[in-house]
Structures are given as C-alpha cells and as structure tokens.
C-alpha positions in Angstrom: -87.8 244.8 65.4 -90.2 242.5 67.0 -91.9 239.6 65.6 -95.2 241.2 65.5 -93.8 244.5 64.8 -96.9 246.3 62.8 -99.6 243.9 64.1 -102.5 244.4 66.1 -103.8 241.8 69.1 -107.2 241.9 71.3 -107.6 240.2 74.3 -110.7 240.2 76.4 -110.8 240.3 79.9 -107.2 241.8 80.2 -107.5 244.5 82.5 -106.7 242.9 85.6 -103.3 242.9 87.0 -101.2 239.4 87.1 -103.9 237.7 84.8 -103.9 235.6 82.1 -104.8 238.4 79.5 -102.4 240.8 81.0 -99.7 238.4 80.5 -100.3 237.4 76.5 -100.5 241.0 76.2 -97.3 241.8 77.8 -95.4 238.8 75.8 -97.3 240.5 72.3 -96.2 244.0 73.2 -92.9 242.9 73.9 -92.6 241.5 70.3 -93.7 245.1 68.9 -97.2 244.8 68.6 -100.1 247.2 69.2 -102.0 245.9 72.1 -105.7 246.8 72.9 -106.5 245.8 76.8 -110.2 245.2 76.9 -112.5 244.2 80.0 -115.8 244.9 81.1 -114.7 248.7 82.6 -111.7 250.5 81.9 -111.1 250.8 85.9 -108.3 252.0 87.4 -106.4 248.6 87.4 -107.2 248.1 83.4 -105.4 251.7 83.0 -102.6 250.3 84.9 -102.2 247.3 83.1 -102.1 249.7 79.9 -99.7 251.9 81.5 -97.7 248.8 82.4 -97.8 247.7 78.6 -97.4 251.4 77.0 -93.6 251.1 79.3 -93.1 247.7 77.1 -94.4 249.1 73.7 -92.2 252.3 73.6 -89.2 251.0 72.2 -90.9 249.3 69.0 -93.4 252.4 68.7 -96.1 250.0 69.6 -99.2 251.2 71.1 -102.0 250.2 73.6 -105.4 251.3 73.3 -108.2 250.6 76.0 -111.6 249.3 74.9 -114.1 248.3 77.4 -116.8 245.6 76.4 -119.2 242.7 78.0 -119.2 240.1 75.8 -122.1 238.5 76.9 -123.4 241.1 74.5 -123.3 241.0 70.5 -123.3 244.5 69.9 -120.4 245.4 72.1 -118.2 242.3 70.7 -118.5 244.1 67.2 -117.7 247.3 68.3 -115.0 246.4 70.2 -113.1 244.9 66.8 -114.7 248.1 65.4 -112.8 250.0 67.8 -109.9 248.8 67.2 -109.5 248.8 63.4 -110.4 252.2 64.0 -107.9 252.7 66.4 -104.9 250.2 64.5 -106.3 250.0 61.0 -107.5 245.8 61.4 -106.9 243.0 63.7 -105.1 240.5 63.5 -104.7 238.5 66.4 -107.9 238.2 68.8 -107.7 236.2 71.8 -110.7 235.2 73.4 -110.0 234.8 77.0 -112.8 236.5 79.3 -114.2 233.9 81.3 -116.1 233.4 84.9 -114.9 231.0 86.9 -116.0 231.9 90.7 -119.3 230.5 90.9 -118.5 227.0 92.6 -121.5 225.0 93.7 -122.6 221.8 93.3 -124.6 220.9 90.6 -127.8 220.2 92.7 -127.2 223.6 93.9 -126.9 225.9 90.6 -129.2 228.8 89.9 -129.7 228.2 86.1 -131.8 231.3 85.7 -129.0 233.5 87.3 -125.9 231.4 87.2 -125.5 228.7 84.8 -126.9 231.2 82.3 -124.3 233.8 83.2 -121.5 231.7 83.1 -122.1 230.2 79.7 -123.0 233.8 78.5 -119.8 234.9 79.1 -117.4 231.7 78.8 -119.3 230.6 75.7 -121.5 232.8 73.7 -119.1 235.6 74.3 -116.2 233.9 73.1 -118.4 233.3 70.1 -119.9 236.7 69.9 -116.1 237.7 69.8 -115.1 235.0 67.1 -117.7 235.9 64.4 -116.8 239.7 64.9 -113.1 239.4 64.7 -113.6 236.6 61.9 -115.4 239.3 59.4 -113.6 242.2 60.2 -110.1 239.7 59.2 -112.0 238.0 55.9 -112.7 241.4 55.0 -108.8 242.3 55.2 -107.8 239.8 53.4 -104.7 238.7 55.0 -105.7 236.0 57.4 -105.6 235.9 60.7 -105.3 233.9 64.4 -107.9 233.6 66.8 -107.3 231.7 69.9 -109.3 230.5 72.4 -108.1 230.2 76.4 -109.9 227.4 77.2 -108.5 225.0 80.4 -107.8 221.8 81.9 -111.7 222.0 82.2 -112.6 221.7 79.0 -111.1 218.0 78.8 -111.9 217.1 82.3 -114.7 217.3 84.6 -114.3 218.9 88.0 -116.6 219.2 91.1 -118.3 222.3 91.9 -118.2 223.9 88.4 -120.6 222.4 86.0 -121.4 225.2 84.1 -117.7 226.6 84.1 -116.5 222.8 82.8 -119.4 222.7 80.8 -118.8 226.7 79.1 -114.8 224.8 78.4 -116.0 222.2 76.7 -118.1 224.1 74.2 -115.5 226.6 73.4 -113.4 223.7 72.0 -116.2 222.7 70.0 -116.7 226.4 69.3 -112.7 226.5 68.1 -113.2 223.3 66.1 -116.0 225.0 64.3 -114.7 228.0 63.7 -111.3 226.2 62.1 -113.0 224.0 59.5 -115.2 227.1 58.1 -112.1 230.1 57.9 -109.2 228.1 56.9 -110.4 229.1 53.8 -110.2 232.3 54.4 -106.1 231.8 56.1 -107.6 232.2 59.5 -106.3 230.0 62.3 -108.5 229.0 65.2 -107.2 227.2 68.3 -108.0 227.0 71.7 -105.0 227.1 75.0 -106.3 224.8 77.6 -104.0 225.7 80.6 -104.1 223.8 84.1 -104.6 225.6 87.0 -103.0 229.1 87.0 -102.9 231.2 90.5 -104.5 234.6 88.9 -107.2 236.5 90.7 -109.8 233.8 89.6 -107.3 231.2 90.6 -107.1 232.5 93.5 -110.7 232.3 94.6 -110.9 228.8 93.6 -107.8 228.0 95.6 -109.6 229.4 98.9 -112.7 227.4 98.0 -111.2 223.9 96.7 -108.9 224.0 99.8 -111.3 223.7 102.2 -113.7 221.4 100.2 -110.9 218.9 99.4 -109.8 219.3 103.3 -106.8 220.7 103.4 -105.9 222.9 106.6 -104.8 225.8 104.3 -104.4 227.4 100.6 -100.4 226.8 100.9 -101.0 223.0 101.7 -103.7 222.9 98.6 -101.3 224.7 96.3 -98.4 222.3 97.6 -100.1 219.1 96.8 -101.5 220.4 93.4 -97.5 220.5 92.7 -96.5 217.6 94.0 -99.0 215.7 91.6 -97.9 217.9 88.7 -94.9 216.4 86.3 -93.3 219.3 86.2 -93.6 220.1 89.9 -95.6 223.2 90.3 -99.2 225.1 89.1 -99.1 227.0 85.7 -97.9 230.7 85.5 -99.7 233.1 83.2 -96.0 233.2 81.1 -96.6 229.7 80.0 -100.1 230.3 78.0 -98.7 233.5 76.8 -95.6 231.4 75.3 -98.3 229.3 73.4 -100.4 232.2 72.5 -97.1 233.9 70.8 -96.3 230.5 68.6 -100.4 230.0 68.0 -99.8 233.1 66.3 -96.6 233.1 64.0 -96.3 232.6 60.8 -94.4 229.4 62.1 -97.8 227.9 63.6 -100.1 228.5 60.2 -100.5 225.3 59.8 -101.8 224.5 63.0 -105.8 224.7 63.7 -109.1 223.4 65.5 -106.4 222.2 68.2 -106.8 222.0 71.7 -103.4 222.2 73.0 -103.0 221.5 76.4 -100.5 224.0 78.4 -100.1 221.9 82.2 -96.9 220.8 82.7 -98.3 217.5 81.9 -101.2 217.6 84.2 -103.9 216.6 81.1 -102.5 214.7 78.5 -105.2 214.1 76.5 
C-alpha cells in the first residue's frame, strides 16, 4: 500500500506531457493516490497524461479523474475542488502549479493591459483563486490538509525579460506565507516549491529565447553553461519538485509551513 493510499491530490496545469504537474502526479499516483489531471482543456495530450497515470494507479486501485478549469477565473477554481470531492469524496492535497511563463519582453516593452494582467491572473490570482477553494472545502473536512505552491527560482531572484512572471513568483510566496499563518489552525500546511530552471514545454521556450538574448550560438551551448554554473552540474528535472511535493505532503512534513523551499541543485540559496 502506498503512502497516500486513500488520498486525493489536484494539480493545475497537469495535462501536458513531460511537465511539472504531470510529474508530481505521476510520483502521487505511484504512492496509491487518486489523481485529478486539471488544465485549461481536457485535449488530447491531458487524456494522455491521464491514461499514462490510470497505467500507474491500477495496482493500488487508485484513480484519475480529468477536470478542466482556467484559474484566472473564481468560479471555475471552486468547481474544480467541487468536482473532485464529487468525484473522490474531499481533497486533500492541492497543488497549485499552473503558471505562464512565455511572455518574455523587456519591461519597457510589456503590454499591461494584455500581458502583465494575464500573467498575474494566472500565476497569482489563480493560485489564490485555487487556495481559498481547496482551503474551505479541507476546513470543512476536518482533517487538514497540504497545499503547495510551485513557485521558482523567480520568485527569490529577479531575471531579465520577465517582470511580470518574476513579479507573479514573488507574490505567490507572499500568497503561501499568508495562507500558512491563517489555516494552521485549521491543520492545513501551505508551502510553496521554488524550482530552478526545469527543461518542460515552458522551459523550453525560454531556452530558445534566453539563448539567443544571452548570445549563445545555440540552445545546447545555453543549456551547457546553465550546468556548468549549477553545483550539482545540470538543470532541474520535473522528478526533483515532485520528490519535494511527496515529503511537503506527508505526515512527516506537518510541521513544516509558509516555507519557500528552494529545489535547484544549489543554484538559489537563499
């Protein structure tokens, strides 16, 4: 039996194939519990990823729902946790990790109507949006409860190019701090992951952009240099803030909250 055999975990933004999300959910599922893969469409690739997890989930009797929802709106944030209590009978692990990171400009440069606005809609008032639903559905369960925030590197340092992403990091560590000091009361944890740079689909993109704006003649040289500088000699993986996410939510880590732990092979030790 699995260590969250009979438990239920939500993360946003999961349905895309070697990210973030779909990693914590594949480390959950293989410790038995019931996974709910949520993104703004259940698409083709968000089935996949729940098909991927379903093959994980079998042997405990685990099971994976699929819930679509934009967080940058309220009323789908509490439906989603609606969903799946209806669905799993309550929540009780709800990671926040939905986040845009592609729109690289300088700051002179931003649209704040269109972009700044968007970003922090997502990164920020979603991930609260998200926190305040999850948080009343677990007070009114009455067993507690862990609610962690994937944050990054960005929200303890400043980077070129992304000052409303940086920005968006920033608050959701204020937003986890928050959160923390008002449900301990109520056995809920709240932390945030802040993981260096980690080649997902977003990575990616930045990778092709930062690349040429730092100069380098390619990605590989970019991604080569980024692991030179890096103590432990290479980027993050999506295993390694999964690995914290899983001890964020033991019974081991209850203890533990309003914490910003930093997940970089030593790239941000503060």
């Amino acid at each position: 039996m699995g260590k969250f055999s009979g438990k239920t975990i939500v993360v946003t933004g999961s349905g895309k194939q070697k990210g973030l999300g779909q990693g914590i959910l594949q480390a959950f599922a293989d410790e038995g519990a019931n996974c709910v893969v949520s993104d703004l469409a259940i698409d083709d690739e968000a089935e996949a990823v729940a098909e991927e997890l379903r093959g994980r989930a079998s042997a405990s009797g685990a099971e994976v729902a699929t819930i679509p929802c934009d967080v940058s709106q309220a009323e789908q944030c509490q439906a989603l946790v609606a969903q799946a209590i209806e669905h799993f009978g309550a929540v009780d692990v709800f990671v926040n990790n939905a986040g845009i990171g592609f729109l690289m400009k300088p700051l002179l440069e931003v649209d704040t109507a269109k972009e700044w606005d968007q970003v922090l809609s997502v990164n920020l008032s979603g991930a609260f949006y998200c926190t305040q639903a999850a948080a009343r559905a677990m007070v009114d369960q009455g067993k507690g409860g862990r609610i962690i925030n994937i944050a990054s590197q960005a929200a303890k340092t400043g980077f070129p190019h992304l000052p409303a992403y940086v920005s968006s990091k920033h608050g959701m560590v204020g937003l986890t701090r928050a959160s923390a000091v008002e449900l301990g009361a109520h056995g809920i944890t709240v932390n945030a992951i802040c993981p260096n740079h980690v080649t997902t689909g977003l990575g990616a993109q930045q990778n092709e952009y930062f690349s040429k704006l730092l100069g380098f003649d390619n990605v590989e040289d970019y991604l080569a240099n980024m692991s030179a500088k890096n103590p432990m000699g290479r980027p993050g993986l999506p295993s390694d803030t999964a690995a914290a996410c899983l001890w964020l939510a033991s019974d081991e880590a209850f203890y533990v909250t309003g914490e910003a732990l930093n997940v970089s092979g030593g790239e941000e030790m503060h």
